[in-house]
Backbone atoms as SQL, in Angstrom:
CREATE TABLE atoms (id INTEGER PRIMARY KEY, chain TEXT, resi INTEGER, resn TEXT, atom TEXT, x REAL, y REAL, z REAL);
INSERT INTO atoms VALUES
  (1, 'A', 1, 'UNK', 'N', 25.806, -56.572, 113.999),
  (2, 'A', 1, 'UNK', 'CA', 25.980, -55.155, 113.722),
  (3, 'A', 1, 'UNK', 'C', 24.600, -54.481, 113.682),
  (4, 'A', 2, 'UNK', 'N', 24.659, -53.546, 114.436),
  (5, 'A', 2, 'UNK', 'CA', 23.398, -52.291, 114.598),
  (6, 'A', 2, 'UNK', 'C', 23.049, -52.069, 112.742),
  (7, 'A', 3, 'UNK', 'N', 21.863, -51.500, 112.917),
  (8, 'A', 3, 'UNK', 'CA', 21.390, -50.599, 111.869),
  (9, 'A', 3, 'UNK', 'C', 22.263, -49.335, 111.440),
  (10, 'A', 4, 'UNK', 'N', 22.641, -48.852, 112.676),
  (11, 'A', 4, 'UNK', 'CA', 23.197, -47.717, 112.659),
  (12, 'A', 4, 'UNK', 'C', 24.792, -47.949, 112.468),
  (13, 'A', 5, 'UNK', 'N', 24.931, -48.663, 113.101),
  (14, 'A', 5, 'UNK', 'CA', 26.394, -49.693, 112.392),
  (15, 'A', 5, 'UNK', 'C', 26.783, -49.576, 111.010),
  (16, 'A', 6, 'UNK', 'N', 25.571, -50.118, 110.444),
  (17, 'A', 6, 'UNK', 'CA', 25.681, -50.309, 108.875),
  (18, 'A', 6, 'UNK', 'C', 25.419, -49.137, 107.984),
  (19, 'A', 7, 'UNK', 'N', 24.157, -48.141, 108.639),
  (20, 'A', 7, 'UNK', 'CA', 24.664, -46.695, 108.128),
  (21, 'A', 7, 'UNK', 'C', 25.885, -46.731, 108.041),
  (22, 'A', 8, 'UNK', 'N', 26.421, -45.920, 108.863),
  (23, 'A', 8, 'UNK', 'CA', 27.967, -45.356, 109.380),
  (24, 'A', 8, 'UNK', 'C', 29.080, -45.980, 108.453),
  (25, 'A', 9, 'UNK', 'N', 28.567, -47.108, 108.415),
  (26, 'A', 9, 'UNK', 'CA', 29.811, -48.100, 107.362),
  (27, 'A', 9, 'UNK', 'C', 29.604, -47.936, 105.892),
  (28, 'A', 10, 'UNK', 'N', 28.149, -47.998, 105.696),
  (29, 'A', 10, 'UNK', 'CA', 27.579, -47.314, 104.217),
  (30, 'A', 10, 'UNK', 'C', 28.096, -46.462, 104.038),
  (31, 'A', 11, 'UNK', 'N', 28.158, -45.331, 104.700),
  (32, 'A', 11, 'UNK', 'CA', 28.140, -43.805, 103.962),
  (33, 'A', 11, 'UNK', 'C', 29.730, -43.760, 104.316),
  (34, 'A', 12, 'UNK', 'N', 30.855, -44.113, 105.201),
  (35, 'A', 12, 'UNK', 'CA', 31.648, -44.162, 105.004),
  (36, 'A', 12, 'UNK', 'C', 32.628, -44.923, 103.668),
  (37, 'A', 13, 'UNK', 'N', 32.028, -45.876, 103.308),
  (38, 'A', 13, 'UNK', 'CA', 32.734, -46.477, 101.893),
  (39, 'A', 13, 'UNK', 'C', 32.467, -45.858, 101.000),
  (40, 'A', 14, 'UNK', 'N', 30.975, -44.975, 101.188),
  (41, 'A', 14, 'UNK', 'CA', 30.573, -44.255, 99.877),
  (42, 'A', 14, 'UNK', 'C', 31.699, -42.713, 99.640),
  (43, 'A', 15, 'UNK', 'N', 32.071, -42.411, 101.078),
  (44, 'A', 15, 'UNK', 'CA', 32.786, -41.279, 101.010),
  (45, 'A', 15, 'UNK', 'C', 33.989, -41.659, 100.008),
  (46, 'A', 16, 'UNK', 'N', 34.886, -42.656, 100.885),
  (47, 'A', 16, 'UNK', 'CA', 35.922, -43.083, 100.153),
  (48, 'A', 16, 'UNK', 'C', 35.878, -43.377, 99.062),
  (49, 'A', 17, 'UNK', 'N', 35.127, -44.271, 98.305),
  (50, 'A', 17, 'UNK', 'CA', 34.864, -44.164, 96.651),
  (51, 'A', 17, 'UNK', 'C', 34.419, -42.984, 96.164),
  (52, 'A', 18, 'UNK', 'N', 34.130, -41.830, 96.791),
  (53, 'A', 18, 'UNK', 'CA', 33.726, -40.578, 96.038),
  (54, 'A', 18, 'UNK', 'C', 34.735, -39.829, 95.810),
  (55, 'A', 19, 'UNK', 'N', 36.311, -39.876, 96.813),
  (56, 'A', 19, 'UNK', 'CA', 37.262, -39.914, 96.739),
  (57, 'A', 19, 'UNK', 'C', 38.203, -40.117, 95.316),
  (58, 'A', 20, 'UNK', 'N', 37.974, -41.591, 95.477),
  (59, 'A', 20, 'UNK', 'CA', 39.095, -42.365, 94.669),
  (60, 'A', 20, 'UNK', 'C', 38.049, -42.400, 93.157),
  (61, 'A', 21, 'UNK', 'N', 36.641, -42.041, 93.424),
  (62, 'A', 21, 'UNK', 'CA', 36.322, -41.733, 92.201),
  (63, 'A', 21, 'UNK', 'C', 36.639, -40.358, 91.598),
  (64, 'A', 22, 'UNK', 'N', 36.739, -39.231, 91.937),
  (65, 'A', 22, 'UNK', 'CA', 36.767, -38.309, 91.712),
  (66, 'A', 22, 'UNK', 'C', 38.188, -37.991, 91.196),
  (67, 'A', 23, 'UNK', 'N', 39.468, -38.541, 91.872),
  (68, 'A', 23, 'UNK', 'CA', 40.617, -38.486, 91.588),
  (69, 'A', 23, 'UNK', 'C', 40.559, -38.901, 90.211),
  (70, 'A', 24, 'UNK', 'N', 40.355, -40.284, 90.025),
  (71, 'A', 24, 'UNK', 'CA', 40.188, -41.179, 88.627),
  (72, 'A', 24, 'UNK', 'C', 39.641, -40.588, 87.735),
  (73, 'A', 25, 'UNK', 'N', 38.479, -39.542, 87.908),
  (74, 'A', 25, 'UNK', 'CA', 37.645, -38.418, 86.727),
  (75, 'A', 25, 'UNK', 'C', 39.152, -37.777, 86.439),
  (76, 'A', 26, 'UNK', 'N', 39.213, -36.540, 87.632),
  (77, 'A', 26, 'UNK', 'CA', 40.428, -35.431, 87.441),
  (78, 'A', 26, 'UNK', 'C', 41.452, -36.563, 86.332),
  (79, 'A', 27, 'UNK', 'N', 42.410, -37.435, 86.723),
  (80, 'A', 27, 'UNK', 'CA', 43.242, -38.704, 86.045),
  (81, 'A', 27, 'UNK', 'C', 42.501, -38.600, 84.376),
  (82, 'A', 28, 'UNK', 'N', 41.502, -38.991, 84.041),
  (83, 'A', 28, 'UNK', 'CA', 40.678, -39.081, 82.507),
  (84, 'A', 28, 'UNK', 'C', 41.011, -37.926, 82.152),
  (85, 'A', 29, 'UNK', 'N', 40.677, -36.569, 82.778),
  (86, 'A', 29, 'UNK', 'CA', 40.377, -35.651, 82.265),
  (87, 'A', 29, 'UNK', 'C', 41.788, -34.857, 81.564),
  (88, 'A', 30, 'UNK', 'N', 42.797, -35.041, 82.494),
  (89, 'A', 30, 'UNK', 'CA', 44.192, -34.753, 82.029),
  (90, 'A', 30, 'UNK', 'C', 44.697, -35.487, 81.117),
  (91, 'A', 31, 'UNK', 'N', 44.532, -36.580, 80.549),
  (92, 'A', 31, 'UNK', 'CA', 44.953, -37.090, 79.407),
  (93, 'A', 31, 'UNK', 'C', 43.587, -37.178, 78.038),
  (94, 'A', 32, 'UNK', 'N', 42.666, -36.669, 78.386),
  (95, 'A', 32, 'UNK', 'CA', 41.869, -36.672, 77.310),
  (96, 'A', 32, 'UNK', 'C', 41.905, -36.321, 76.300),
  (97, 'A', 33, 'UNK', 'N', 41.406, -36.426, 74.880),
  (98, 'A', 33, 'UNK', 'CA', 42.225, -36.179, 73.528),
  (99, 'A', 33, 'UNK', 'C', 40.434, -35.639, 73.235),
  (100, 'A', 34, 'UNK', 'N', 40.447, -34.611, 73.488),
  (101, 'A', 34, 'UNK', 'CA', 39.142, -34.047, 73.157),
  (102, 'A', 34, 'UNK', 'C', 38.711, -33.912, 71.579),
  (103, 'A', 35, 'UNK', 'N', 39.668, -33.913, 70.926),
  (104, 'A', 35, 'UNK', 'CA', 39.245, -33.828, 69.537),
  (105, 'A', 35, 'UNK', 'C', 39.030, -34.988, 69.284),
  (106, 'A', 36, 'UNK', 'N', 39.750, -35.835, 69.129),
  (107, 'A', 36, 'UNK', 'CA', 39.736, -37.378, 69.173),
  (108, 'A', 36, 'UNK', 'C', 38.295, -38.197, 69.620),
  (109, 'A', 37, 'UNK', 'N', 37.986, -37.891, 70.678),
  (110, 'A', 37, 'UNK', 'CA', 36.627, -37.941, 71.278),
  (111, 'A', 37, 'UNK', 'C', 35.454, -37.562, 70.661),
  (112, 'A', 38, 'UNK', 'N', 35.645, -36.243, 70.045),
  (113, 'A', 38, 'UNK', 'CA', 34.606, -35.697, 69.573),
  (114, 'A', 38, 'UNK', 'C', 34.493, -36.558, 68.029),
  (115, 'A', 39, 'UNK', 'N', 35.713, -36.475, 67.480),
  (116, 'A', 39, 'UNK', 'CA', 35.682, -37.345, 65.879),
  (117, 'A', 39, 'UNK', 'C', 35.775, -38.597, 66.082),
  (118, 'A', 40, 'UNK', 'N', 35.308, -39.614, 67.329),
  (119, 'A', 40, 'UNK', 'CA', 34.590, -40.953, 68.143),
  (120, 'A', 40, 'UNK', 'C', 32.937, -40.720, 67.954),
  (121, 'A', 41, 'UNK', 'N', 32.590, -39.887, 68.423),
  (122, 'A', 41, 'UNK', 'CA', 31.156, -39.385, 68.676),
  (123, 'A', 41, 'UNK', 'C', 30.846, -39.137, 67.521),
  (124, 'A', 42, 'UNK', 'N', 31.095, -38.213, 66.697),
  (125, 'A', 42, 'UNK', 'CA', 30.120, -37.918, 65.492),
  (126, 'A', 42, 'UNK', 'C', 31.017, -38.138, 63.877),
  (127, 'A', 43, 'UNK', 'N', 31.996, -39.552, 64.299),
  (128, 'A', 43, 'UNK', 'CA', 32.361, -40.127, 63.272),
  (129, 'A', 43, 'UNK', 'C', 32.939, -39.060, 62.430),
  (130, 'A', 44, 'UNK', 'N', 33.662, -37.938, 62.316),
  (131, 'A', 44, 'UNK', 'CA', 34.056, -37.181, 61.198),
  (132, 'A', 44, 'UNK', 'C', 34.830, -36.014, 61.755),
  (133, 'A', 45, 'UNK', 'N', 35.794, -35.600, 61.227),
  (134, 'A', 45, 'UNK', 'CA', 36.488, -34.858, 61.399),
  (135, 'A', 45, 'UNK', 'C', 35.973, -33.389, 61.019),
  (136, 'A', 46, 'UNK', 'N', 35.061, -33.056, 60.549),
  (137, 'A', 46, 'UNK', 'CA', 34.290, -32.076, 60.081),
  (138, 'A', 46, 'UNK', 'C', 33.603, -31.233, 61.584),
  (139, 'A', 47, 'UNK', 'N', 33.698, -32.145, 62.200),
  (140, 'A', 47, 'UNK', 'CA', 32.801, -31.648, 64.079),
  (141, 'A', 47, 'UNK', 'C', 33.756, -30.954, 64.529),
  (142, 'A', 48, 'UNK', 'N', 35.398, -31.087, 64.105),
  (143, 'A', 48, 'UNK', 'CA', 36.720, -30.845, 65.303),
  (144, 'A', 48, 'UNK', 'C', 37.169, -29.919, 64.973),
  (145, 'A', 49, 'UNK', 'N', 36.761, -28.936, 63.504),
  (146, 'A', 49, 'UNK', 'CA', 37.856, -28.355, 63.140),
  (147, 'A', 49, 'UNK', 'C', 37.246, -26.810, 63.805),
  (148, 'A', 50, 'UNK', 'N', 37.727, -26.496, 65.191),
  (149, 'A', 50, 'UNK', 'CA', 36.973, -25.341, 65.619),
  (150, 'A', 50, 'UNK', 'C', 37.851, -24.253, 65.330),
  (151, 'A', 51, 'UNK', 'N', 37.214, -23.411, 65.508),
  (152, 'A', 51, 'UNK', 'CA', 37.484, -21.635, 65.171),
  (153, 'A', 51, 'UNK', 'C', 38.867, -21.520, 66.702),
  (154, 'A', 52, 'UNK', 'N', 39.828, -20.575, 65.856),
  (155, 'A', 52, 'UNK', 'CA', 41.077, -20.652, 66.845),
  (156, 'A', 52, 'UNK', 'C', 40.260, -19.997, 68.033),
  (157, 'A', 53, 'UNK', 'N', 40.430, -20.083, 69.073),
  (158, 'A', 53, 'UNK', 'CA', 40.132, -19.516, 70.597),
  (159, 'A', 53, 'UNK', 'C', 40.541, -18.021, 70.018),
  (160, 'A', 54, 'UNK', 'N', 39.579, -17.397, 70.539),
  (161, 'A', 54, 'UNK', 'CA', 39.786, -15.679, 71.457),
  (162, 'A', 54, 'UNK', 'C', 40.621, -15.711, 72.008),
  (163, 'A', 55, 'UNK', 'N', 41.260, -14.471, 72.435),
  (164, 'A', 55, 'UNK', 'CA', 42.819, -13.730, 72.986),
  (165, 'A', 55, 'UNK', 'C', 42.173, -13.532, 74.611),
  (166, 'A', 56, 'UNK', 'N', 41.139, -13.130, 74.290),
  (167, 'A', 56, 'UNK', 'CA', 39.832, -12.587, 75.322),
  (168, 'A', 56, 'UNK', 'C', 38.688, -12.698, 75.759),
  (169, 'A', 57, 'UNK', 'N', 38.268, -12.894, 76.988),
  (170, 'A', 57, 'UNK', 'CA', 36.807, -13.371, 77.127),
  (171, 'A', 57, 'UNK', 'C', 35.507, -12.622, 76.447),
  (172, 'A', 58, 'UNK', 'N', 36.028, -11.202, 76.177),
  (173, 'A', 58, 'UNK', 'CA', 34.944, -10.241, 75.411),
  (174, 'A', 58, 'UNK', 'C', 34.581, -9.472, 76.778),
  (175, 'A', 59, 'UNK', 'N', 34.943, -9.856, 78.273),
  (176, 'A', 59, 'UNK', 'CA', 34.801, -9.069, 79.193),
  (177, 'A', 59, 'UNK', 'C', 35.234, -7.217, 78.919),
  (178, 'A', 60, 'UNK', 'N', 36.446, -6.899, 78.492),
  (179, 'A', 60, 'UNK', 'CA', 36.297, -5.788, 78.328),
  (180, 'A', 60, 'UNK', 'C', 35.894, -5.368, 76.924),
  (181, 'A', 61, 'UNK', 'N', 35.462, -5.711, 75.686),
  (182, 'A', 61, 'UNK', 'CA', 34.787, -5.166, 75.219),
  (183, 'A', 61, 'UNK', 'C', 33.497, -4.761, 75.719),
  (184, 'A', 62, 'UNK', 'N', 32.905, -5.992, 76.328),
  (185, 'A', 62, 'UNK', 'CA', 31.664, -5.861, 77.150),
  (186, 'A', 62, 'UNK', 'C', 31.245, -3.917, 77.842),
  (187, 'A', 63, 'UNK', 'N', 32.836, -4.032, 78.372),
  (188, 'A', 63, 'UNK', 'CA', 32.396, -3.243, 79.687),
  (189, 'A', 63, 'UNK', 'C', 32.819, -1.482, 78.322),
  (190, 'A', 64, 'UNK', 'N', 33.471, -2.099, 77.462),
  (191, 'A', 64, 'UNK', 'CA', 33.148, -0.363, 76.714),
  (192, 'A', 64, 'UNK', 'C', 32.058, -0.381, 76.305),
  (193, 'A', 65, 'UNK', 'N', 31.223, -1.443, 75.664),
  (194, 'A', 65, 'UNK', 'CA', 29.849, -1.224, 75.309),
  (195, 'A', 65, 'UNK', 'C', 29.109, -0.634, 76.379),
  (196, 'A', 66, 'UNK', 'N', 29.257, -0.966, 77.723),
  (197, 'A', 66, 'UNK', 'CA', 28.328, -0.464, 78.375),
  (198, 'A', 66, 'UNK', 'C', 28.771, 1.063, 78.516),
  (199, 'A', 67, 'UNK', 'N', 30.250, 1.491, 78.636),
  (200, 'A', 67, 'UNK', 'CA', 30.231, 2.318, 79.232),
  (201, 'A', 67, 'UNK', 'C', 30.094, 3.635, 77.887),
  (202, 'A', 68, 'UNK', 'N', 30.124, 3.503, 76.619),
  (203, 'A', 68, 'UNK', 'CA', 28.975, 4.192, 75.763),
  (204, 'A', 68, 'UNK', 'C', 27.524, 4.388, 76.090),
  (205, 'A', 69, 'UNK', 'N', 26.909, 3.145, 76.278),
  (206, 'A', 69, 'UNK', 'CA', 25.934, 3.434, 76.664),
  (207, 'A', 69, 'UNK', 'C', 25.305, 4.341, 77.825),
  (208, 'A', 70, 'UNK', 'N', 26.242, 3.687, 78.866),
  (209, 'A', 70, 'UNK', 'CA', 26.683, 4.721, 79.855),
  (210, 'A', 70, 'UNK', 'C', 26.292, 6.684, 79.419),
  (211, 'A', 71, 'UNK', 'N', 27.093, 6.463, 78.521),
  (212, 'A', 71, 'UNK', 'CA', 27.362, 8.266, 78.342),
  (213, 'A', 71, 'UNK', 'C', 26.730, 8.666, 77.092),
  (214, 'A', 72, 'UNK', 'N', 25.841, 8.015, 76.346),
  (215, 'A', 72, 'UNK', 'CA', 24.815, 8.203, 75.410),
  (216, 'A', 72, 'UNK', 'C', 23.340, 8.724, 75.731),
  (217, 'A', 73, 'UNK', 'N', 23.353, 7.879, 76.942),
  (218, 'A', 73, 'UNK', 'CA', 21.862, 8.139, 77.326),
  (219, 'A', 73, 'UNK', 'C', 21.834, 8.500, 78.804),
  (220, 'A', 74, 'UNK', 'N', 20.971, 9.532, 79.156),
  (221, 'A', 74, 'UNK', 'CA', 20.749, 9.817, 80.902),
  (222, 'A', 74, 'UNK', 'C', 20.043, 8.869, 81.584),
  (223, 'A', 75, 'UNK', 'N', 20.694, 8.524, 82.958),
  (224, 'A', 75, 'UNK', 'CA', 19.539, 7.695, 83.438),
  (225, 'A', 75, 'UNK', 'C', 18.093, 8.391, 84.194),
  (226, 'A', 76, 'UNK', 'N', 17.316, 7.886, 84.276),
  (227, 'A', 76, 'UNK', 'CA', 16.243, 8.531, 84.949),
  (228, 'A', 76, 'UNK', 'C', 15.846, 8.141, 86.296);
């Protein structure tokens, strides 16, 4: 087998395991117990107990802040 043979065959197995690796991440990631994980890592349940999620990204508050600002001040 060529040099170039064995490229071609290299980077082709590497494709396919980047594949069947990547599937296997996505696979972990859907059954992951993220709290669980986290009270693994820093031993205590004190790390997990997070603040309930936002309704909202803060995107439109964002955009009334600006648009006060907007009409507070002239631009130059």
């Amino acid at each position: 087998m060529t040099e170039r043979e064995l490229l071609r065959r290299w980077v082709e197995t590497w494709r396919r395991a980047g594949q069947e690796l990547e599937q296997l991440r996505q696979r972990e990631l859907d059954v992951i117990d993220t709290q669980a994980a986290i009270r693994a890592l820093f031993e205590t349940a004190a790390a997990v107990e997070l603040p309930p999620a936002k309704p909202t990204s803060g995107l439109t508050e964002q955009q009334k802040y600006f648009a006060r600002l907007r009409t507070s001040k002239p631009c130059r």
